[in-house]
C-alpha positions in Angstrom: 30.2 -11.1 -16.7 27.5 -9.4 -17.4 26.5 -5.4 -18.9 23.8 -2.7 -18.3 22.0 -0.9 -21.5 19.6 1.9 -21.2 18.6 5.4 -23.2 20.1 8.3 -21.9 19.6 10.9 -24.4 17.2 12.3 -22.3 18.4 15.0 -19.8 15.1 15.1 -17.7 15.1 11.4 -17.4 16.6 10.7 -14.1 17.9 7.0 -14.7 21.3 7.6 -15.1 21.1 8.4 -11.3 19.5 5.6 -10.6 22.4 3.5 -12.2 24.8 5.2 -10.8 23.8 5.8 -7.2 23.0 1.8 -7.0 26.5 1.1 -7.6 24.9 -2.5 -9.7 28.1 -2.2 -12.0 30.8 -2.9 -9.4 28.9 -6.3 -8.1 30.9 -9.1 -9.7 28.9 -12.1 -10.8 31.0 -15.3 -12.6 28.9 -18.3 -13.3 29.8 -21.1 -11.1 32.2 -23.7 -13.8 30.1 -26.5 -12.2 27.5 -25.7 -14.6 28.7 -25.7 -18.4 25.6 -25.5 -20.1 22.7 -23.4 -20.1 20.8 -26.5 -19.6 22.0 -27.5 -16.6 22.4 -24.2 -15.3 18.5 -23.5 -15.7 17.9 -26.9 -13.8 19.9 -26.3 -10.9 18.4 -22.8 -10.5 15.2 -24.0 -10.4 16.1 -26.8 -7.9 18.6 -25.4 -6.0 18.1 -25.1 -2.3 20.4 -24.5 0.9 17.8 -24.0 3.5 14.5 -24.8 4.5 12.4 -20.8 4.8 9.7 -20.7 7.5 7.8 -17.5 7.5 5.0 -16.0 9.2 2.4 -16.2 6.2 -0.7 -13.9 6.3 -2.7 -15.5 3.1 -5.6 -13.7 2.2 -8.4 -14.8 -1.0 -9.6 -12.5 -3.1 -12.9 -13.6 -4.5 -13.0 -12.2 -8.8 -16.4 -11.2 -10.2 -15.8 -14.7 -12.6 -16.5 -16.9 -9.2 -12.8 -17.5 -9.4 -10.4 -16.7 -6.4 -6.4 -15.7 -6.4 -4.9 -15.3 -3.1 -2.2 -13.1 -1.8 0.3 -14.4 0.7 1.9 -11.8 3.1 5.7 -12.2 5.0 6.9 -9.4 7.1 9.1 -9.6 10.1 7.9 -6.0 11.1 4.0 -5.7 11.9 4.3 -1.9 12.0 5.8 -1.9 8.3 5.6 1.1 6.6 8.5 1.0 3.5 8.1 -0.3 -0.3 5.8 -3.6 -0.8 7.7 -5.9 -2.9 4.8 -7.4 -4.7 5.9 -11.0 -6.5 5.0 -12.3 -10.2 5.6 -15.9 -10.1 6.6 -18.2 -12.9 5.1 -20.6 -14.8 3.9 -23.6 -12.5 5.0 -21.8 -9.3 2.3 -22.3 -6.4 3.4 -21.3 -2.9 6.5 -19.1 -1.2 7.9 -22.4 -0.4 9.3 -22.9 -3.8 12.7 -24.3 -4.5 15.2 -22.6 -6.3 16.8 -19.2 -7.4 13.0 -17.4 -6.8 13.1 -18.7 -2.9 16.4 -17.1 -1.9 16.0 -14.2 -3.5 12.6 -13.9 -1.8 14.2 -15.0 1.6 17.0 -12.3 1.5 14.2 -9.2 0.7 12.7 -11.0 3.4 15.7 -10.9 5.7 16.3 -7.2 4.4 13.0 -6.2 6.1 11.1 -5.6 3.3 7.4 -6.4 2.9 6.4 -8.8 0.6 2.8 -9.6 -1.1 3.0 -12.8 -3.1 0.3 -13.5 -6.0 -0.9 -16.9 -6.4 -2.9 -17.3 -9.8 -6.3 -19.1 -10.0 -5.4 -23.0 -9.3 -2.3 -22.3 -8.1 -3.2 -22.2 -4.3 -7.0 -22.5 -4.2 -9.0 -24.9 -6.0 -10.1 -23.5 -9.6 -13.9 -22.3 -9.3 -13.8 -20.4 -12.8 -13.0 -21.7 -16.2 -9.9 -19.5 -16.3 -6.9 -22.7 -15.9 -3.6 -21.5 -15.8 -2.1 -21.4 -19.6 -1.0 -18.9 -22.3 -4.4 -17.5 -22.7 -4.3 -16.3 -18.9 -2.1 -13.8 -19.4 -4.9 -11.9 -20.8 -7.0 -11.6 -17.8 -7.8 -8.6 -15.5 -6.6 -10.7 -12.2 -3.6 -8.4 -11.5 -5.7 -5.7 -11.4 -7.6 -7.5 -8.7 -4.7 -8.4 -6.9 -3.4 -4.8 -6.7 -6.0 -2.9 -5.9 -6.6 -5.5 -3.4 -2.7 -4.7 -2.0 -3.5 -1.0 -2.6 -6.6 -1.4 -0.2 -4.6 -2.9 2.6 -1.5 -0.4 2.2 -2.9 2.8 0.9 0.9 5.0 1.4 3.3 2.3 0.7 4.9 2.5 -3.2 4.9 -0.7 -4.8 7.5 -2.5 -6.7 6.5 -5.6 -9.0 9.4 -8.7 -9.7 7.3 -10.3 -11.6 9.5 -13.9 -13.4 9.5 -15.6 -16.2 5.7 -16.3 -17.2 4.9 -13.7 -14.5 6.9 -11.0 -16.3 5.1 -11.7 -19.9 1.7 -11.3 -17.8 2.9 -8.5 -15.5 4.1 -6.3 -18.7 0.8 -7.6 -20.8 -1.0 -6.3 -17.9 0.9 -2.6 -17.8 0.4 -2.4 -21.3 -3.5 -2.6 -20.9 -3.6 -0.8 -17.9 -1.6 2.7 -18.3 -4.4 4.7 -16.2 -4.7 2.3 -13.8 -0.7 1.7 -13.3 -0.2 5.5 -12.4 -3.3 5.5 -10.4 -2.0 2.4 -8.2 1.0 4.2 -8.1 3.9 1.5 -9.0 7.3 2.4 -8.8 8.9 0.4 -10.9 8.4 -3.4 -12.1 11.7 -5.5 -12.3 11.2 -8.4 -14.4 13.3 -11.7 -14.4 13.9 -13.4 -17.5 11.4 -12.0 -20.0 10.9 -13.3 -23.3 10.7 -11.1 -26.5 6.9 -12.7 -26.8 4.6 -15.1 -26.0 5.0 -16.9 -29.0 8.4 -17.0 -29.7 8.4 -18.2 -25.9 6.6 -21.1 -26.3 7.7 -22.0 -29.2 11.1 -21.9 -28.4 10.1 -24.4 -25.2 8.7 -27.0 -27.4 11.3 -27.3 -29.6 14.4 -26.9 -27.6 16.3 -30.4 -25.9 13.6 -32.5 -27.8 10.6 -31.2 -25.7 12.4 -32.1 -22.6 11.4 -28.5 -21.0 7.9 -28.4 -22.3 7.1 -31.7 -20.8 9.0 -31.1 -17.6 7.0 -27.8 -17.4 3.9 -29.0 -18.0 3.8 -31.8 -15.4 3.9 -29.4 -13.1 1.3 -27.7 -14.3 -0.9 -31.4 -14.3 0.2 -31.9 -11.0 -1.6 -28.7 -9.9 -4.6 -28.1 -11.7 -5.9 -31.8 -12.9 -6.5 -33.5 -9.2 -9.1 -34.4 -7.5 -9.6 -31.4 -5.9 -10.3 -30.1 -9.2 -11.5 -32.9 -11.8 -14.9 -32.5 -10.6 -15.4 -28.6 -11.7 -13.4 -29.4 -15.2 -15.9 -32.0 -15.7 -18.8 -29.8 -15.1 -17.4 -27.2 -17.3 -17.2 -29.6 -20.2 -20.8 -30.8 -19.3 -22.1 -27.1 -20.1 -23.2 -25.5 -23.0 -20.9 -22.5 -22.2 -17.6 -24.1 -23.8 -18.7 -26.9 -26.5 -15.5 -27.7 -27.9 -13.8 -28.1 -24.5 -12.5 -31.4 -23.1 -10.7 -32.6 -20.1 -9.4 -35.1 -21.7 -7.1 -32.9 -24.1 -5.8 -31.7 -20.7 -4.8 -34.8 -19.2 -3.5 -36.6 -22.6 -1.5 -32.7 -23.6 2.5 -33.8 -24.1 3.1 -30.5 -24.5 2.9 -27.0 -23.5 1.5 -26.2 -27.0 -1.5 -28.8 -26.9 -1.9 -27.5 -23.7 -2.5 -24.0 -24.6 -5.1 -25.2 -27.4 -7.1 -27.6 -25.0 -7.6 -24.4 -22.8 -8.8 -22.0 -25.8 -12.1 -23.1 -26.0 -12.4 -22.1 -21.8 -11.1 -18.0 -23.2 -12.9 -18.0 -26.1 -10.5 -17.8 -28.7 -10.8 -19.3 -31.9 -7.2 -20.1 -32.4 -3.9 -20.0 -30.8 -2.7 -17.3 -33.1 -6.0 -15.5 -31.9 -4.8 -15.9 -28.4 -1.2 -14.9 -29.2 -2.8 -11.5 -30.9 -4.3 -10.4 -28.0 -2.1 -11.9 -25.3 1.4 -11.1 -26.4 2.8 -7.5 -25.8 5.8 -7.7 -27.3 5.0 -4.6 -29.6 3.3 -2.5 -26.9 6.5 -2.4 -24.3 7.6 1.1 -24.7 4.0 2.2 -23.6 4.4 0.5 -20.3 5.1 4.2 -18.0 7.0 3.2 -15.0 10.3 2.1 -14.6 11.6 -1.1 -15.9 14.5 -3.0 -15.5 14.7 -6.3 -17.7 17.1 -9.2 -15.9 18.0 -11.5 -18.8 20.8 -13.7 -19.7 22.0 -14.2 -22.9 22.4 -18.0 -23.3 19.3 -18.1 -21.3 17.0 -21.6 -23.7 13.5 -20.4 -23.2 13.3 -16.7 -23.0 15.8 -15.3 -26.0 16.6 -12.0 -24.8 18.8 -11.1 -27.7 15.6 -10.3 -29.5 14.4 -8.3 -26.9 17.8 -6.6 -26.7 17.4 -5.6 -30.4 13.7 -4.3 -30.4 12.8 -1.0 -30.2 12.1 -1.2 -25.9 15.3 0.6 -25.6 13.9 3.8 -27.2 12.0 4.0 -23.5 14.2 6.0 -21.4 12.6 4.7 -18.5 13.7 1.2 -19.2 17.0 -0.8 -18.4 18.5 -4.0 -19.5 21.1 -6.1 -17.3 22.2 -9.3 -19.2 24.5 -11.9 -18.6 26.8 -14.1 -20.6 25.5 -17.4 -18.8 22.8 -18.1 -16.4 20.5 -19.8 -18.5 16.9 -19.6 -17.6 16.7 -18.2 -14.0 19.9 -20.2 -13.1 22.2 -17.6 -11.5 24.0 -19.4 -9.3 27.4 -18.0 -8.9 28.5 -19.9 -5.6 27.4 -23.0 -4.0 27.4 -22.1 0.0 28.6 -18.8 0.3 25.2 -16.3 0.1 22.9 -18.7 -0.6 24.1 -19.8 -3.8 23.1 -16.5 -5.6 25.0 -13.5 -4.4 24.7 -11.4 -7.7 20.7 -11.6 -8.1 20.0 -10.7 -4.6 22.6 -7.9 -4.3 21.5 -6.9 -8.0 17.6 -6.4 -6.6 18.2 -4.7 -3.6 20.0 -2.2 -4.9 17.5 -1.3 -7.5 15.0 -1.5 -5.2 16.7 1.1 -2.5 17.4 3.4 -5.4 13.9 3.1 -7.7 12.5 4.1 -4.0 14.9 6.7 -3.3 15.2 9.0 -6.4 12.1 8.3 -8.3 
């Protein structure tokens, strides 16, 4: 079950169309009853996989003016490609297109649909870090996306663009839009469709920490270890603590972090921030939504244990007439797995986004 909310007061606006023409209302989802809790349900959506994806991956670096370096990984089955670029937002320790789970099928059916896909990789997710700017809360905050997409833009100057951005991706994709209004129009992005957003970066973090004894921080934040402290990178972190530039910084808060929380604060000194609730001030955009002015459709579900989207639900984003909300009753965090071998697992979520995406294109 799940139901559709959006503002249509406003004659001119055409969304209605949009909902209407895409038909998302008559695709069935029921949560598969393997799954009782939202618990579980989050875990198997982020390790759930049927097949093994091989695609033909053009990755391309993008050196920042910080020294540090993103990359963009391209999959398209047609070289000659001249439709929408479907431009992904990872999650929160998230590091290549091979990743398991809900975000890999859905990426392999747009892929299978023909569409053209340009996948962001964040600094020390797929290249060693060369800048002090480590993955964490305070990231959101940076100018990479607009890095990235100009960098996309470059490459495909007449293709629109539509951004999924998930889970952290979404809180630094919308953080982004809010900062960037100018440059969002001037881009030219269609529409951003974001999976599982929290109502803020605080609440968001907060709510990890404390839910299942700290069981999701800590799983969360290995990953994260497993990524960015190695010895591919220990070297520059110790050089960074070595400098004058960030005298309260230490790698060893990194590495002895049991939490996503201590995490954040070992990486504040690297931004420049004097406190966590100085980062979550100028980070968090919860406030600043309705400003974003493209198209946005919000994925959520409601029993969903890191991203609460009932708060979201009852904010004042809904006053945007370009902005819809599709929530379900189960699904926890990106766990939409309605059948176990039929479709891959997640016929709803993939049905759900290619619609939108063939309509956003279509009639806007």
């Amino acid at each position: 079950m799940y139901f559709i909310k959006y503002n249509n007061n406003n004659n001119n606006n055409n969304i209605h169309n949009i909902i209407k023409k895409s038909k998302i209302h008559k695709i069935k989802f029921t949560m598969c009853n393997l799954f009782p809790t939202n618990l579980i349900q989050s875990i198997i959506g982020f390790v759930h996989r049927t097949h093994n994806y091989n695609y033909n991956i053009n990755k391309h670096i993008i050196k920042l003016k910080n020294g540090g370096q993103i990359s963009v990984s391209f999959i398209s089955k047609n070289k000659l490609y001249n439709g929408p670029i479907i431009i992904i937002c990872p999650g929160l320790g998230n590091n290549s297109l091979y990743n398991i789970g809900v975000i890999n099928s859905l990426i392999n059916n747009l892929y299978n649909n023909n569409l053209k896909i340009a996948f962001i990789n964040y600094q020390g997710m797929d290249t060693p870090l060369t800048s002090p700017n480590i993955f964490c809360g305070a990231y959101i905050g940076t100018n990479d996306l607009t890095d990235a997409f100009k960098y996309i833009r470059k490459l495909n100057p007449k293709n629109k663009f539509i951004v999924i951005a998930i889970s952290f991706g979404s809180a630094m994709f919308t953080n982004w839009a809010c900062r960037n209004i100018k440059l969002c129009k001037e881009i030219n992005i269609s529409c951003g469709i974001m999976l599982a957003h929290g109502y803020s970066l605080k609440s968001t973090l907060e709510n990890i920490s404390n839910k299942y004894f700290g069981i999701i921080s800590k799983f969360l934040l290995n990953n994260i270890k497993k990524i960015i402290i190695n010895k591919k990178n220990i070297d520059y972190l110790n050089s960074l603590e070595q400098s004058n530039k960030y005298p309260n910084f230490k790698v060893n808060n990194l590495i002895n972090s049991s939490n996503l929380k201590e995490w954040e604060i070992a990486c504040l000194p690297l931004y420049k921030y004097k406190s966590i609730e100085h980062m979550y001030s100028l980070c968090d955009s919860y406030n600043k939504l309705c400003n974003i002015p493209i198209y946005m459709c919000y994925i959520n579900s409601l029993n969903d244990p890191i991203c609460l989207s009932s708060l979201l639900l009852n904010s004042k984003l809904l006053n945007n007439n370009k902005t819809i909300f599709i929530c379900t009753s189960k699904g926890g965090h990106l766990g939409w797995i309605d059948y176990l071998r039929k479709y891959n697992g997640i016929c709803w979520l993939t049905k759900i986004i290619y619609k939108l995406i063939i309509c956003f294109i279509k009639y806007n």
